[in-house]
Structures are given as C-alpha cells and as structure tokens.
C-alpha positions as CSV (number, residue, x, y, z in Angstrom):
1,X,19.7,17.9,-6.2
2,X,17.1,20.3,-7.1
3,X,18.0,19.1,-10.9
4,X,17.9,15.7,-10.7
5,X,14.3,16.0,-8.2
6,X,12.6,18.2,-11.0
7,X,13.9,15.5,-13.6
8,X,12.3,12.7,-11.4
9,X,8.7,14.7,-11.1
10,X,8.8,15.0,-14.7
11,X,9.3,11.1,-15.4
12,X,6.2,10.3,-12.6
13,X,4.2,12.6,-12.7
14,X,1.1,11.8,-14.9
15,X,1.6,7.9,-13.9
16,X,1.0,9.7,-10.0
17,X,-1.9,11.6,-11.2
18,X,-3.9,8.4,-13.0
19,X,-3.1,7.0,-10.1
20,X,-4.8,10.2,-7.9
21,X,-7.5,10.1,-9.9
22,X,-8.1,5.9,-10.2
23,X,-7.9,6.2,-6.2
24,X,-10.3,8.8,-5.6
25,X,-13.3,7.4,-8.0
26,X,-13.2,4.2,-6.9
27,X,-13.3,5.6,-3.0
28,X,-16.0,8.0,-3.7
29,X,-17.5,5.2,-5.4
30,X,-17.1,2.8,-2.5
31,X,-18.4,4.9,-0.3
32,X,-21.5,5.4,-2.1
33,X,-22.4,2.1,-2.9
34,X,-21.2,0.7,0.5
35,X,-24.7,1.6,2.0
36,X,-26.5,-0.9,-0.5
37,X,-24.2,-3.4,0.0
38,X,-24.6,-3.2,3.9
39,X,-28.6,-3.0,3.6
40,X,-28.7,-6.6,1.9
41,X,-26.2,-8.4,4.0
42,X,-28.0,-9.5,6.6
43,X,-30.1,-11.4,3.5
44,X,-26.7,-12.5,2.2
45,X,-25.3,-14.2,5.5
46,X,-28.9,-16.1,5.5
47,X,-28.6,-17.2,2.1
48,X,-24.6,-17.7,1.6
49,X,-23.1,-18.4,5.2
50,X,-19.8,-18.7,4.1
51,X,-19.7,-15.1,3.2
52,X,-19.0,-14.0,6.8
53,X,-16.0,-16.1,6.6
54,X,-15.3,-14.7,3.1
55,X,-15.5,-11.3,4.7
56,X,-13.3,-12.3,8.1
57,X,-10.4,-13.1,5.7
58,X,-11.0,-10.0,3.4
59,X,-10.7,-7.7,6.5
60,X,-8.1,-10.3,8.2
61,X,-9.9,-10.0,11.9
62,X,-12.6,-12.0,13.1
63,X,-16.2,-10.3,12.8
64,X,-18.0,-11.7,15.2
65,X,-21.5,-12.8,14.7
66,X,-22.8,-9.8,13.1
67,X,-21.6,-7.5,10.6
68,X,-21.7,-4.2,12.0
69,X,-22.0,-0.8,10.0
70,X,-18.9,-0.2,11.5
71,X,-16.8,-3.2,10.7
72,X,-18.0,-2.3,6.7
73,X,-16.4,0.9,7.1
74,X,-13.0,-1.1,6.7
75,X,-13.6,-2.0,3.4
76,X,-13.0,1.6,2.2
77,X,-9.1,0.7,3.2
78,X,-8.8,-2.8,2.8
79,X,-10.8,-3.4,-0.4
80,X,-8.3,-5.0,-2.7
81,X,-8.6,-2.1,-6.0
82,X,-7.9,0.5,-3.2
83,X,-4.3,-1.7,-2.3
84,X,-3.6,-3.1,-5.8
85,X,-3.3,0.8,-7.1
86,X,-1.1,1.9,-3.8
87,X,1.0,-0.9,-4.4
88,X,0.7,-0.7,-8.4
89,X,2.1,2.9,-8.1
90,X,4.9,2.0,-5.8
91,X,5.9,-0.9,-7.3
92,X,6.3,1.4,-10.8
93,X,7.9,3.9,-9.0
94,X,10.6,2.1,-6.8
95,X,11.6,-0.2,-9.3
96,X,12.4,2.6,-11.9
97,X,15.9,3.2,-10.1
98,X,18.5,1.7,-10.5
99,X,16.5,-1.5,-12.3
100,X,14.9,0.4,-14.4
101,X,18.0,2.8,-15.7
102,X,19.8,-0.3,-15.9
103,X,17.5,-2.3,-17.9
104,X,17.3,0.6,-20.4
105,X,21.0,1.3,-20.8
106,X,20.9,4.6,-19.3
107,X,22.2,4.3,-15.9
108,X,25.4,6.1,-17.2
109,X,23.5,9.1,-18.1
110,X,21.9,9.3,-14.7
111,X,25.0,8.9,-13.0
112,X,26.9,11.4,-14.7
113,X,25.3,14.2,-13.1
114,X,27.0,16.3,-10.7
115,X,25.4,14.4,-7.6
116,X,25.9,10.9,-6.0
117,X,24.4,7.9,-5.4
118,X,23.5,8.7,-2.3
119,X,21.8,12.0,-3.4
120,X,19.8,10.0,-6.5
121,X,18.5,7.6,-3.9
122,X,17.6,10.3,-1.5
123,X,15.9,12.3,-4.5
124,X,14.3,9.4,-5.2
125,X,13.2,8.8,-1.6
126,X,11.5,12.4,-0.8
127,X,9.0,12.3,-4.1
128,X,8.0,8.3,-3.2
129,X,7.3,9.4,0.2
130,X,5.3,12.4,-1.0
131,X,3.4,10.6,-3.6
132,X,2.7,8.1,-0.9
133,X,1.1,10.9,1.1
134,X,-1.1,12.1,-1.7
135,X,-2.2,9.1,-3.0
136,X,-3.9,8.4,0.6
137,X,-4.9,11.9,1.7
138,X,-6.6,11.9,-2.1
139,X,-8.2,8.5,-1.3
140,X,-10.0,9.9,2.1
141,X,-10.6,13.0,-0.3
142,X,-12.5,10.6,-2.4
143,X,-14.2,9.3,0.3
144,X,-15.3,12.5,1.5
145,X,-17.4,13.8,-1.5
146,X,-19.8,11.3,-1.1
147,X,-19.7,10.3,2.6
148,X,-23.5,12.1,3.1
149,X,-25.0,9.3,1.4
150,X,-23.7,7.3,4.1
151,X,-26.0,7.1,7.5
152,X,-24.5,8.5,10.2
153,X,-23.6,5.0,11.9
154,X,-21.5,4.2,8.7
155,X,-19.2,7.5,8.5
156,X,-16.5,7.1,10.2
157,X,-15.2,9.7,12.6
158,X,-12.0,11.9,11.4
159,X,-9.5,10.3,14.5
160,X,-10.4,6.6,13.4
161,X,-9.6,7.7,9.9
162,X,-7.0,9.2,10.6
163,X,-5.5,6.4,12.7
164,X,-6.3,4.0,9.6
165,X,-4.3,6.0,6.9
166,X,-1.1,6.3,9.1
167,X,-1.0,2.4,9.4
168,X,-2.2,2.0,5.5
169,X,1.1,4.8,5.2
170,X,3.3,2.2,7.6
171,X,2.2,-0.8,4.7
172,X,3.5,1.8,1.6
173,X,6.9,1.8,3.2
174,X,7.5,-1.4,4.4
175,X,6.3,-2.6,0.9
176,X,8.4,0.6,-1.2
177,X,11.0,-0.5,1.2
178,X,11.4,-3.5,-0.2
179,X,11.2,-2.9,-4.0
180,X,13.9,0.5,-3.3
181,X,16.2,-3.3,-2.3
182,X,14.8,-5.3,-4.8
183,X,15.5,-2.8,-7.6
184,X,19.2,-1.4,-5.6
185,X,19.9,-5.4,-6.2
186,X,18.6,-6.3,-10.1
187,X,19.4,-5.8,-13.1
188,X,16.8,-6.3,-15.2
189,X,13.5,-4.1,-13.8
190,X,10.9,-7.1,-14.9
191,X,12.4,-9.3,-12.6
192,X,12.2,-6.6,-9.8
193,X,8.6,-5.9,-10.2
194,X,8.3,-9.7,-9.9
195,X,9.6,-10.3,-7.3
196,X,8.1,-7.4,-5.5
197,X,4.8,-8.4,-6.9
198,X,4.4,-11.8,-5.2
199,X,5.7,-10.4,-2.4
200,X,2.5,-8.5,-1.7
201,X,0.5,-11.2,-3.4
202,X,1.9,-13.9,-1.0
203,X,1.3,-11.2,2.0
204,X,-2.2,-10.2,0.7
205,X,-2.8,-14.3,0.6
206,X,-0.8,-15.7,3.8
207,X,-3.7,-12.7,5.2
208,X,-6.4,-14.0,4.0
209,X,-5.6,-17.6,4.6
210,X,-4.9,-17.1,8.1
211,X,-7.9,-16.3,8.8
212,X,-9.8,-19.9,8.8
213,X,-6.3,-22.4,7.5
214,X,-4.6,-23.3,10.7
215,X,-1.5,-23.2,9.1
216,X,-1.2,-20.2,7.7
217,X,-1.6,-18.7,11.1
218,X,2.0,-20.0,11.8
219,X,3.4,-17.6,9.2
220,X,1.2,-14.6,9.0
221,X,3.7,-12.8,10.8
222,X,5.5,-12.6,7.3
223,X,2.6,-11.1,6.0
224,X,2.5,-7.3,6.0
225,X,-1.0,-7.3,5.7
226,X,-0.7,-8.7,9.2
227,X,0.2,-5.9,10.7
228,X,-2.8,-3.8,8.7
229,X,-6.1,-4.2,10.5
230,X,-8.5,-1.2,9.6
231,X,-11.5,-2.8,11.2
232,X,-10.0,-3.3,14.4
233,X,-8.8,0.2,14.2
234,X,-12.1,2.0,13.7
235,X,-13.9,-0.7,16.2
236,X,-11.7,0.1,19.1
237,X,-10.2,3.1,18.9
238,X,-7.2,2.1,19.1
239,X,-3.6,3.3,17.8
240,X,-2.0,0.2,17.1
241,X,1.1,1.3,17.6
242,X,3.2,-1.6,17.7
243,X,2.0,-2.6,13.8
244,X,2.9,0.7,12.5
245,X,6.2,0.5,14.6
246,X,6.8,-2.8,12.9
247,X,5.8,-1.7,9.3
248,X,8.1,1.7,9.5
249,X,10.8,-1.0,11.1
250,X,10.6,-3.3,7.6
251,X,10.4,-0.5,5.3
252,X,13.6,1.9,7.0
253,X,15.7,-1.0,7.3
254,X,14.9,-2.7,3.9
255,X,15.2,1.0,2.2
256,X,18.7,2.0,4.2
257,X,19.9,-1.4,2.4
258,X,19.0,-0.8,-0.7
259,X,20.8,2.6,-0.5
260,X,24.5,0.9,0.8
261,X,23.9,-2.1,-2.6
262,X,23.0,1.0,-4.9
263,X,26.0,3.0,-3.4
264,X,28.2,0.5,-3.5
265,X,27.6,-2.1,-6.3
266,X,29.0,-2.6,-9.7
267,X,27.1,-1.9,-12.4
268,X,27.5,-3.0,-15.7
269,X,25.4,-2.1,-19.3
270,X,27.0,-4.2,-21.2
C-alpha cells in the first residue's frame, strides 16, 4: 500500500498544489477587499434593494434588516470561487479511480499490483481526505496574512472559524462521497464529472433559490449547501452539529458504496 499511495501523490500532486495556491490568494484577497466592499453597502442597499435579497440567497440564511460586519464575514467560506475550487479539486480527484483508469484503458495496470480493490480505494481514500484538510487549513491560512486590514469587528474569532471549516470539511465528504460512487459506478470519467457536477450545481442553486421561491424551500433538504450555513455559524456561536452529522452521514454512506460497486463490479476495457 505504501507503493500504490506514493504512486497516487505523484499523479495529484501539483493539480493539489494549484489548487493550495488558487485557494489561498483568492482568500487573502477576500479578506482584504472585504472591508471596502462592507464600507459601501449600506449605499448599495439604498440604491439596489434587491441586493439584500441577492446576499440572503448567496449566504442561504435570512440577514435581517441590516448587514452586519459579522454576517460579511461568511463570505470568506461561502463565496462561490472559494467552493467552485474545493469542489473542482474533488471532483478531479475522485473521479480519477476507477472512471478515470477505465476511460484510459489502464485499469488493468492498476489492478495488477500486489494489493486489492479494497486497499486502491482505501489509498485512494486517506490522500482525498488529506488534501481535503489542506486545501481548507491553507484557505484560513490565506485568510490570515491579511486579516489586519480587517477592523476588529470584521475578524472573526479562531472558535467560530474553526467551527465553520469543520462543517465546510462535512460538505467536501458528502460531495467526494458521492463522486468516489459516481466514478465506482461509470465507465467513462466525463460522464462522472458530469454527473457529479450538476449535482453541486443543482445543490449550490436549490440553496440559493430557497431563499425567496417558495418552492424550492420544499426540496432544499436535497441541497447540501443546506446543511452549510457559515453566517449563522459565526452569528451564534453555535456548533451545528446536526448539519455536519448529516453531511458526514451522506458522504460515509455514499463512499462505503462506492467501495462494495468498485470491489465487486465487472469491468471491462474493451
């Protein structure tokens, strides 16, 4: 197994690290920029009043009737470049095995090596989880360099953080979850990545829908984005236990799948 993990960190490692560094610019630059943003808004509202409802959907929890410092903070884990390169990465990375060997004719290479299925998946498994670390401890890193522009009514305070990066960790594995069964179940990797791709996207927009279309509201339980609520996080104080419980739920069961199909399936390259 040590083999076959040292092959696997050779094959992702640079796409991690462009993906480190993508991550932690555009969080350092978040955070700097996110004091200018919050000096005008008050203008903004007055001028455009359907930008608070723009920004109720983005965060996907209602505001309330002013915008605090605090609510803004959200943005540095909800902004949609910070969850389109988490879910980018993942989406690469879980669909790579056994799609992707598939798709390229060399899933009889792979499998020839002293290990199992089992073990490949499990290999697999341990570097997606510790990419999935890095890529958000990276992120706050990010954050951190250039948190002292912030005023001290924006920053937010290491426990809320930290309670807001377990839950955004509880969204990479229900979502890697998934694509570990998409791919265990495909052939072909492109349709994979499909599929897993409007998954999110339909999540992402069932979210941000819900927030003012009745409708929607019916179904955002589907949404894993529902069970993601950084604002209300760092507003209350609040573990919310119960939505990383759920997330951890979707992506365990949805990866211990995907391991039996892998385990078990034919597979064919002709």
């Amino acid at each position: 197994m040590r083999g076959m993990l040292q092959k696997i960190l050779h094959e992702v490692w640079l796409p991690t690290l462009l993906c480190c560094i993508g991550i932690f610019a555009f969080k350092a630059l978040l955070t700097y920029a996110l004091p200018q943003v919050m000096a005008g808004m008050e203008e903004i509202l007055e001028k455009l009043p359907f930008a608070k409802t723009l920004i109720t959907a983005l965060l996907g929890t209602e505001v309330g009737s002013e915008v605090s410092a605090r609510t803004m903070q959200a943005f540095l884990w909800v902004h949609p470049v910070v969850l389109a390169l988490l879910w980018g990465f993942e989406i690469m990375y879980c669909t790579r095995t056994p799609a992707g060997e598939i798709d390229r004719g060399t899933i009889d290479v792979l499998l020839s090596w002293p290990v199992s299925r089992r073990q490949v998946y499990c290999c697999e498994t341990i570097l997606w989880v510790l990419a999935g670390v890095l890529l958000i401890v990276v992120g706050y890193l990010g954050h951190r360099l250039t948190v002292s522009t912030m005023p001290a009514d924006m920053r937010p305070t290491w426990p809320r953080a930290a309670m807001v990066m377990v839950n955004l960790f509880g969204v990479y594995v229900a979502v890697g979850g998934i694509a570990f069964l998409v791919s265990a179940s495909s052939d072909r990797r492109g349709r994979a990545v499909a599929v897993v791709f409007v998954f999110v996207l339909v999540s992402f927009l069932l979210n941000f829908l819900a927030q003012f279309w009745a409708p929607a509201r019916h179904v955002a339980f589907l949404s894993v984005m529902e069970y993601y609520q950084p604002a209300r996080i760092l507003s209350s104080g609040i573990f919310p236990y119960r939505n990383v419980v759920i997330l951890i739920a979707i992506g365990v069961s949805s990866w211990v799948l995907g391991g039996e199909v892998f385990a078990r399936r034919n597979i064919c390259t002709l």
